[in-house]
Every structure is written in C-alpha cells, then in structure tokens.
TINU-31783 format. One record per residue (C-alpha): x, y, z; chain; residue in one letter; residue number from 1. Coordinates in steps of 0.001 Angstrom, whole numbers. Example, Ala and Ser with C-alpha at 12.3 -4.5 7.8 and 13.67 -1.06 7.14 Angstrom:
2
        c1        c2        c3   logu   drenro   marza
     12300     -4500      7800      A        A       1
     13670     -1060      7140      A        S       2
//
This chain:
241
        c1        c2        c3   logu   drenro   marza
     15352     20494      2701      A        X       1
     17430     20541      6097      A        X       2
     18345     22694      8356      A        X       3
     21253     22047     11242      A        X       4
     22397     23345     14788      A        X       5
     25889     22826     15398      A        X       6
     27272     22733     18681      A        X       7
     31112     23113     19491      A        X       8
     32247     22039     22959      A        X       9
     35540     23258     24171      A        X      10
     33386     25231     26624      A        X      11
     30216     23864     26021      A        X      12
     28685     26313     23902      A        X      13
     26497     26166     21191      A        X      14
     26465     27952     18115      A        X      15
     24100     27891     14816      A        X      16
     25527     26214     11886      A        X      17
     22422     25851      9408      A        X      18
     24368     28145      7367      A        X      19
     27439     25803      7493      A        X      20
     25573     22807      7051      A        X      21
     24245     23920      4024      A        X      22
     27124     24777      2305      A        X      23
     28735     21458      3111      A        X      24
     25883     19724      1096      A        X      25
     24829     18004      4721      A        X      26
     21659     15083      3403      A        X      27
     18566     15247      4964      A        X      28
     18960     11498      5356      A        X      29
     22595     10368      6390      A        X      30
     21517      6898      7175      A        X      31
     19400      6281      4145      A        X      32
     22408      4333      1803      A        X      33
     22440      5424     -1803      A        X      34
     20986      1690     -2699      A        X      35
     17963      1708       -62      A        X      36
     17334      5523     -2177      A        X      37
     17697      3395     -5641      A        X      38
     15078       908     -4158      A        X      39
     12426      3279     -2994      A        X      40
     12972      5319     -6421      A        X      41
     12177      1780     -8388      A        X      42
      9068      1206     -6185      A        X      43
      7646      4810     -6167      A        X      44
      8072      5205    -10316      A        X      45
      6936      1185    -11359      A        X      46
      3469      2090     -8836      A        X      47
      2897      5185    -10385      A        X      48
      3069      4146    -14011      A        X      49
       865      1050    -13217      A        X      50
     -1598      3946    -12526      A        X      51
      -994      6045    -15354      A        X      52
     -3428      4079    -18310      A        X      53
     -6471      3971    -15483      A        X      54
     -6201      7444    -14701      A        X      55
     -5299      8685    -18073      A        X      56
     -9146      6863    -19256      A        X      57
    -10856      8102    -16062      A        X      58
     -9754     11901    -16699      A        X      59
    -10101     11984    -20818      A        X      60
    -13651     10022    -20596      A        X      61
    -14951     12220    -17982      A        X      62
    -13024     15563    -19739      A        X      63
    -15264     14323    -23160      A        X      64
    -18440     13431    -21114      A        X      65
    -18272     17154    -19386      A        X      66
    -17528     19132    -21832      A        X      67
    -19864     17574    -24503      A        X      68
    -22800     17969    -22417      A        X      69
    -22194     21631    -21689      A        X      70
    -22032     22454    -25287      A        X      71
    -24441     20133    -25933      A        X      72
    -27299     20995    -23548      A        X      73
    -26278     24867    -23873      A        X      74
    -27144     24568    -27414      A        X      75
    -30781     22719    -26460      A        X      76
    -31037     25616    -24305      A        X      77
    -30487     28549    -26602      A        X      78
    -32748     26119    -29228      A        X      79
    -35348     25530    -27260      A        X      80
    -39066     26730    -27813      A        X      81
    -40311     26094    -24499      A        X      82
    -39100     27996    -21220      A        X      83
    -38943     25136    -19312      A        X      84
    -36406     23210    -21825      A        X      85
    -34577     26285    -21547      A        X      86
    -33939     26062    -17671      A        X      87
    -33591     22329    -17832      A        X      88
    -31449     22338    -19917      A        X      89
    -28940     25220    -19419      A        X      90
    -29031     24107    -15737      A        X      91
    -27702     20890    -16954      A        X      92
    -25279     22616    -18705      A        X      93
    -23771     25002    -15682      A        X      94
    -23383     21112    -14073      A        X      95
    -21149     20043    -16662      A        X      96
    -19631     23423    -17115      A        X      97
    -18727     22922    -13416      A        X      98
    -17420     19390    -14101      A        X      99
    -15090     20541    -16537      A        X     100
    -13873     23524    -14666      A        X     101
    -12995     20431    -11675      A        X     102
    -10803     18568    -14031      A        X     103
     -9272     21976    -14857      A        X     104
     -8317     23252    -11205      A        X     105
     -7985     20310     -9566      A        X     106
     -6051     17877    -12235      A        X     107
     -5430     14247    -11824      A        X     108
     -2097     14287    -11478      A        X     109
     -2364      9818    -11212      A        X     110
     -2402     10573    -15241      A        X     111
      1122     11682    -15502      A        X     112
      2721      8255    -13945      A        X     113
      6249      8623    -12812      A        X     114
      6893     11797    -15670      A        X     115
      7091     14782    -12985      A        X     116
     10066     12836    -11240      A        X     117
     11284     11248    -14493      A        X     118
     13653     14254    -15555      A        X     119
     15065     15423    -12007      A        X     120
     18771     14737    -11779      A        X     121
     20342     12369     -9685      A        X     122
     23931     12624    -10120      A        X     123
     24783     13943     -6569      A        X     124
     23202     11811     -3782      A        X     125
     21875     15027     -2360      A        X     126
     20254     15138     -5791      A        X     127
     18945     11711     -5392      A        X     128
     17462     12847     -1816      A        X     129
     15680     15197     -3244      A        X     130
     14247     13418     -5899      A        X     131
     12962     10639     -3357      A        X     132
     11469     13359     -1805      A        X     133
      9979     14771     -5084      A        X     134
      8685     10689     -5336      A        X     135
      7315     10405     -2368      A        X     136
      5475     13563     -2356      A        X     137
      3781     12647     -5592      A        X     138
      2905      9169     -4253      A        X     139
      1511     10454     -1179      A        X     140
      -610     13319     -2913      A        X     141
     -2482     10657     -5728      A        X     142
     -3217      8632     -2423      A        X     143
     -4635     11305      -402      A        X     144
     -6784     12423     -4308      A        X     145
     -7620      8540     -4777      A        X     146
     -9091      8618     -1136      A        X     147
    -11536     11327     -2240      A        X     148
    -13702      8218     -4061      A        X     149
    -15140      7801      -236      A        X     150
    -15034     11009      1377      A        X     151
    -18144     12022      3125      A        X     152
    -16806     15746      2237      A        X     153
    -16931     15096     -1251      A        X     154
    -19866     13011     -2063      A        X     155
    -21841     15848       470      A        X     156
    -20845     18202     -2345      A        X     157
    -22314     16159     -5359      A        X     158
    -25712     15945     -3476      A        X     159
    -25701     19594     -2502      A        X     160
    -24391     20411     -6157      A        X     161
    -27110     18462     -7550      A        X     162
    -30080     19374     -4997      A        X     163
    -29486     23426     -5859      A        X     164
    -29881     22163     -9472      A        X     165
    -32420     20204     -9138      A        X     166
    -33969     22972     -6956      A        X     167
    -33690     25403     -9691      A        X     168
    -35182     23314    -12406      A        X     169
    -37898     22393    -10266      A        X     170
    -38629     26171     -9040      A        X     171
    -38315     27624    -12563      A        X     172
    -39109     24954    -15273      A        X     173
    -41211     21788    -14511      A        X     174
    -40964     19753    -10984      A        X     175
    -40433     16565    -12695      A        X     176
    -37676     18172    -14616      A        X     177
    -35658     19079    -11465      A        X     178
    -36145     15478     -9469      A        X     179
    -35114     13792    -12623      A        X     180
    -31756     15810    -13197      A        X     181
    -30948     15330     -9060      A        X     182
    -31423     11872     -9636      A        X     183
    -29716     11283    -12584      A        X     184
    -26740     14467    -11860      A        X     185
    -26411     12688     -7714      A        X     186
    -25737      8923     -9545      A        X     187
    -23634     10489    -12248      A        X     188
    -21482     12347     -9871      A        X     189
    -20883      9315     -7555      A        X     190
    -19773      7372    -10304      A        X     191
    -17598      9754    -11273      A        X     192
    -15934      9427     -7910      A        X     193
    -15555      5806     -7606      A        X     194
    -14015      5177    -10938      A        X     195
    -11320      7401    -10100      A        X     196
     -8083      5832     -9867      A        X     197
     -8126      3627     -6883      A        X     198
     -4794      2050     -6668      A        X     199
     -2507      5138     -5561      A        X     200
     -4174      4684     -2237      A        X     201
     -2753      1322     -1633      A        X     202
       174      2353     -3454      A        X     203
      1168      4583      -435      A        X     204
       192      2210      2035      A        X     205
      2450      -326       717      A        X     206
      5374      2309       190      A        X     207
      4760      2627      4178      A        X     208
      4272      -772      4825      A        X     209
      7465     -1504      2863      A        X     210
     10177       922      3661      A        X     211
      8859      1793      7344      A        X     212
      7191      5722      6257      A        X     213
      8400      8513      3729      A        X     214
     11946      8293      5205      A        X     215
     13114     11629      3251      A        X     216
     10281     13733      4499      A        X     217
     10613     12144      8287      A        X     218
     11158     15272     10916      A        X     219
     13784     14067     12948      A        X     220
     16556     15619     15162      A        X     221
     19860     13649     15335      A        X     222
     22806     14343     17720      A        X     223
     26714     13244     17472      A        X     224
     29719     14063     19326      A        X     225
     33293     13976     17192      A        X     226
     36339     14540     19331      A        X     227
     38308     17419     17917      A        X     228
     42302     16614     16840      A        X     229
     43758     18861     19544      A        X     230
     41314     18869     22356      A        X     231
     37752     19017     23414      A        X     232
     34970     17529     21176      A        X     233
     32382     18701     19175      A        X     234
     28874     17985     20292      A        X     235
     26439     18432     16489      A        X     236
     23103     18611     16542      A        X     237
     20921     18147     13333      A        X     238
     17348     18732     12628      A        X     239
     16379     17579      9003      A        X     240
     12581     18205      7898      A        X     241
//
C-alpha cells in the first residue's frame, strides 16, 4: 500500500499526487529489484513449510486432547453419583471446553505453511510487492504467536485459569480435588505452551538478519528531482508505508 506527494517546481509549489501515483501503478519499493523480491519470496515460503508438520501435530494433538476431555469429563459429570465428582469433574470440563474454544479463536496459523501466500498472483511486480508483503506479514505474525511459549502474559493466564478452577473445586467439591486439578491443569497448560511451534520465531529473526528488516512494509519517505523537457524541474516526494 503507498501513498505519494508530488511536487512540481516551475514555481516551487507543491501539489498532492497520491491520486496520480496510484494510477500509475507507483511500487511501494522502487529499489527492491524483481530478483532480491524472488529471493525473499523463496526464503519466507521454504521457512514456513519447514514449520507446517510441527505445528500441524501441536494444534491436532492438543484439538483431540481438549475436546476429548470436555466430552469426556462432562459425561463423568452428568454420571456421577457423588456431588463432589460432579464439580470436579464438570470443572475439568469448562477447562477443556475453554481449551478448545482457544484453538478456535485464536488458530495456529504456523499449520498452514506457505498456503495463504501460495495462490496470490505475481504476474505484475506490483503484484509481487504485494505478495512479499502478504509473506512477510505471515512470517512476522507466527513469530510474534511462537513468542507466546515465554510470555509472562500468557503463562499468568494458565495459573489464574487454573487457580479459579482449582478454587471452585476446592470451595464446592473436596479440597484435595481442587489442588490436584491446579496442579495437574497449571503443568498441562505450560506444556501446552512450550510445545508450540518454536521455529517461526527464529524464522523472522533470520528473515531480518538476512535481508536487513521487512523491506516491503518499511515506512519510508523518498525524494527525487527530474528536470522537466522545456524548463524547470520537478521536485517528487514519496511516502510508501
């Protein structure tokens, strides 16, 4: 996406050209060549389906694991004789209900690999910008989800998750019943978040490392002056974001 100021001097006045600048097809990038775009394509898509298998297992096994043990300990909880068995257990289940609703809303997109970006056309090299910046995007956004594995933020969440479970079985069924599920719901959750994919985090960083940023998504302002054919010169200022 770019937008442009274009300045004509014969005066020295400005005027506002986004309009024209879009219409003339102007690239976000003008000094990225259509090769270094081909390169940073193959990088972005061979790193992202190296994650694809990892994250595919992580979200399926943890999809299975989730949803069984809501049905699961729902039905021990509507077959249950005692009350306590009841709260355990359909406390448990509201957990894993909760589990499954994460994978749900907030989907590990890792699993995918390079098939959001795979389809986007290409024929144009304006097309090609914007599918770097498609690329990148998607590379930067598994990073910033792998980094979740050690957020304070997030593993904060699984012990307060697990404590108002635990604090619930505890205050309505047995005691023992509520330490054991915090225990047991606080380790289950934090493995949950260190098995996630790991590698789209260094992914990125190498991208960086690499090609010197996200070059298509860089803000940057860029100014030229053309001399006009009969006189005066035309001073062009770009912004691209």
């Amino acid at each position: 996406m770019a937008g442009a100021l274009r300045a004509t001097a014969a005066a020295s006045a400005l005027a506002l050209w986004a309009a024209a600048a879009a219409a003339e097809g102007l690239p976000a990038t003008p000094g990225l060549t259509d090769d270094a775009v081909a390169e940073r394509l193959r990088f972005i898509e061979e790193r992202l389906e190296e994650s694809r298998r990892h994250a595919q297992l992580w979200y399926w096994s943890w999809m299975t694991i989730n949803a069984g043990s809501a049905i699961g300990l729902g039905i021990a909880a509507g077959l249950a004789q005692h009350e306590d068995d009841q709260v355990n257990n359909g406390v448990q289940a509201g957990v894993a209900a909760i589990g499954v609703a994460d994978l749900l809303l907030r989907p590990l997109n890792a699993r995918f690999g390079a098939a959001p970006i795979a389809g986007l056309p290409e024929a144009t090299r304006e097309e090609r910008l914007a599918k770097l910046r498609a690329a990148e995007t998607l590379l930067r956004d598994n990073a910033e989800r792998a980094e979740e594995r050690t957020s304070w933020t997030m593993h904060a969440a699984n012990v307060a998750l697990n404590g108002v479970a635990g604090g619930l079985i505890a205050g309505f069924g047995r005691p023992s019943d509520g330490l054991i599920a915090f225990g047991t719901g606080t380790v289950g959750g934090v493995i949950n978040m260190l098995t996630q994919p790991w590698a789209p985090a260094t992914d990125w960083q190498d991208y960086q490392a690499r090609f010197g940023g996200a070059a298509a998504n860089r803000e940057a302002w860029r100014v030229s002056i053309n001399p006009l054919a009969d006189r005066g010169a035309m001073l062009a200022l770009q912004y691209s974001w």
